[in-house]
C-alpha positions, 0 to 999 in steps of 0.5 A, a space after each residue: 417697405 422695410 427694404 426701401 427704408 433700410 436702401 433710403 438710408 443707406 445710400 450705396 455709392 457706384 463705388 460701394 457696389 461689389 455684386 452689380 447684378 446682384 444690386 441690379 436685382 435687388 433695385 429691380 425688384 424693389 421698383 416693382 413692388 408698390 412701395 418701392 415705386 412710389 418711395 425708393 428715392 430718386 438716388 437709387 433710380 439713378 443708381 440703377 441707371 448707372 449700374 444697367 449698363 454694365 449689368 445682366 438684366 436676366 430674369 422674368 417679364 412680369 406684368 407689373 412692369 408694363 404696369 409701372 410703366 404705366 404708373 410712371 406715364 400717368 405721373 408723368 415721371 418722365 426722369 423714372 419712366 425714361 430709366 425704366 424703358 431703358 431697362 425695359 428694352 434692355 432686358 427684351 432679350 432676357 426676358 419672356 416676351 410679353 404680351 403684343 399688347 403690352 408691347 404695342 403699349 412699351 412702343 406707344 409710351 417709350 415715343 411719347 416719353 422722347 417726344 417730351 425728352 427729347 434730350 434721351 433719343 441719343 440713349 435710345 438710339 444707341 441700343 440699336 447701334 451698340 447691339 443691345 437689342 436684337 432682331 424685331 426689337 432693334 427695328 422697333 426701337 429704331 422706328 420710335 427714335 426715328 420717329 420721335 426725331 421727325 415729330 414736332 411738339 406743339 412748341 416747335 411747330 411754325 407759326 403760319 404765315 
């Protein structure tokens, strides 16, 4: 908690950045810990937003990342949640593989999340195309977005005739 007051106050700009894993590292772990999910100010998930690209996202899968993704669903944080699957999906090759079940979990809320936001399917998109992801996982991320983008929401569908 003494690290999310102290980072809440702060407020590091991308040009303040020297060590960008470095602070990759540190936002990560901090998102995973109960009071950085729920008190990290949305300036940092920005931040991270930011920094990922550029970043090594090495480290470990840990269960409390499908975890908060999940927290990030139920809340429905669609801004949050659709920067962690980014981070998600970009550390696959890093990580550990999770658990099938919670990658049939990742694949479910990462389509719901571009079902609601569509505006992000590009961003998705491009980890297949720029080859941020490998294998299975490039398949898998292409079904979602192509599915995500031949679904219509309630809103959009036709009215009958």
């Amino acid at each position: 908690m003494e690290t999310v007051r102290l980072l809440n106050r702060l407020e590091v700009n991308l040009d303040d950045v020297v060590d960008k894993d470095g602070w990759v590292g540190l936002l990560i772990s901090v998102i995973r810990s109960t009071a950085g999910q729920e008190s990290l100010s949305s300036y940092y998930w920005h931040l991270l937003d930011k920094l990922g690209p550029d970043s090594n996202l090495g480290g470990t899968f840990v269960s409390r990342d499908v975890g908060l993704m999940k927290s990030l669903e139920e809340a429905e944080d669609w801004e949050r949640l659709e920067v962690w699957m980014w981070i998600l999906w970009r550390s696959l090759g890093f990580f550990d593989r999770p658990r099938y079940e919670s990658m049939r979990d990742v694949e479910q809320t990462n389509l719901k999340l571009l079902l609601r936001r569509r505006l992000a399917i590009p961003r998705f998109e491009d980890l297949y195309r720029v080859g941020a992801l490998q294998g299975d996982d490039k398949v898998t991320i292409r079904q979602i977005c192509d599915r995500a983008r031949g679904e219509q929401t309630p809103s959009e569908t036709p009215i009958p005739l």
